[in-house]
N, C-alpha and C positions, 0 to 999 in steps of 0.2 A: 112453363117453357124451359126444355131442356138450354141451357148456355157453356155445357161441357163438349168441347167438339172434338179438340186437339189433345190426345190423351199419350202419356209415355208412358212405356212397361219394361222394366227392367226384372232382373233375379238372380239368384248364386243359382249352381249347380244343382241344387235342391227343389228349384221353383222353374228349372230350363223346360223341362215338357208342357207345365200348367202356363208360362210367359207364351209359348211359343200356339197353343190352342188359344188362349186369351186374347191375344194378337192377331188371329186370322176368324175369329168369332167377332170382334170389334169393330175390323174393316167390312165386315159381310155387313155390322148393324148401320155403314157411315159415320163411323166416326176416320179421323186421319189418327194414326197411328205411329208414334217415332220407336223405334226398339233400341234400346242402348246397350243391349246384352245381360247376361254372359251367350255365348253363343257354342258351349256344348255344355256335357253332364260332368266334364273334366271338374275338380276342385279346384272354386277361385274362391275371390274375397269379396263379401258381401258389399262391404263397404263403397267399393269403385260404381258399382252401378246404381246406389242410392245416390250418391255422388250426381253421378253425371244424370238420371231424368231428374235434380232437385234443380239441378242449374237450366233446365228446360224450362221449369215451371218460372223458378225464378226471373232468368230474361225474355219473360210470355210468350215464349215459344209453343207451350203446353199451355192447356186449362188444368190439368190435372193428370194424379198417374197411379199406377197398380205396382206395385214389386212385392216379388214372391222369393220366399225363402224357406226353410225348413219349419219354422214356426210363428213366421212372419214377425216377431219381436223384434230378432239384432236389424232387421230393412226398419223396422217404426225409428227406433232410437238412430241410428244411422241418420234416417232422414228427417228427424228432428231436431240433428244437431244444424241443419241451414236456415236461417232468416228467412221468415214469412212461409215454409212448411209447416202445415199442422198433419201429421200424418199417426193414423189407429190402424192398427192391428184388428181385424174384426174377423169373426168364427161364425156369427150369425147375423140373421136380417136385423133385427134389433139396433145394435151396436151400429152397421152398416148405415144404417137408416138417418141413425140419431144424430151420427157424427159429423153427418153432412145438414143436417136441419140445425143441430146447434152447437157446434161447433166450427162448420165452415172448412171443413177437413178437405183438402186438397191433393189428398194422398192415401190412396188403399193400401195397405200391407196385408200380405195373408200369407199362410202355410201351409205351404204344398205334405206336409207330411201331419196334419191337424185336422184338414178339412178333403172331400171327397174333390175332385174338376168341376160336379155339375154344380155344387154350392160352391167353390170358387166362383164361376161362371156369372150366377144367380147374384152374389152379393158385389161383385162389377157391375153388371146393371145395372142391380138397385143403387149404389154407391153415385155412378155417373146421371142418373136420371133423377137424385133426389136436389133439390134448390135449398140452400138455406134460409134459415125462415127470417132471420135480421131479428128485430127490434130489440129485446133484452138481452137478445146471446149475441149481438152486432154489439151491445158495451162492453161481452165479457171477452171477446175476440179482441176487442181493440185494449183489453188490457192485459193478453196475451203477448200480444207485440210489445206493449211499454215492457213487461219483463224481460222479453227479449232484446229491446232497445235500453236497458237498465233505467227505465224513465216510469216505472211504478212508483205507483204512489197507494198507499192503504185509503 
């Protein structure tokens, strides 16, 4: 059972045509869609729209979100710097797949200048419709947070 409904899509200038198809492919499947921008091809800064869909997901506003950027890396790291985002960077189904089975990945990054629309397309999909799978990788999540919460323990 799909439980990703409320998805946000953000991207720099880089990822503004692949956001903007992604966003209107999303709503056609039912999901609700928030767009945080950027809102043309003008040169912004990646950062702000990692920023604002992390604080979506953050105050559950969102289940989850997409951002698109030139190689989708500086959107991962970006949106890794906020509590309780685990966000990959993924190029294939693989990666796409796994991330969300075990690691509980709440956040796609991709690159619009790496990957073709229609495997963008394809690994949003598969990203939103795969469930993490818990048991062993639910210990290893929850001791992703203790480092985040500097409450690891070896």
């Amino acid at each position: 059972m799909n439980t990703i409904k409320k998805v946000a899509v953000g991207s720099d200038h880089a990822g503004f045509e692949y956001k903007n198809r992604l966003a209107a492919y999303l709503r056609e499947r039912g999901y609700e869609v928030t767009d945080v921008g950027c809102d043309s091809e003008e040169s912004c800064h990646y950062p702000i729209f990692a920023h604002r869909l992390c604080r979506l997901i953050q105050d559950g506003k969102c289940d989850a979100g997409i951002l698109i950027c030139g190689t989708g890396i500086g959107m991962s790291i970006a949106a890794n710097k906020h509590k309780g985002i685990r966000a990959a960077a993924c190029s294939e189904a693989f990666s796409a797949r796994l991330t969300r089975e075990h690691n509980d990945a709440n956040v796609l990054c991709l690159g619009a200048r790496v990957i073709d629309y229609p495997t963008a397309q394809s690994l949003s999909e598969l990203f939103l419709t795969t469930e993490f799978v818990g048991g062993k990788h639910a210990t290893r999540v929850a001791m992703l947070a203790d480092i985040e919460n500097g409450t690891f323990k070896e």
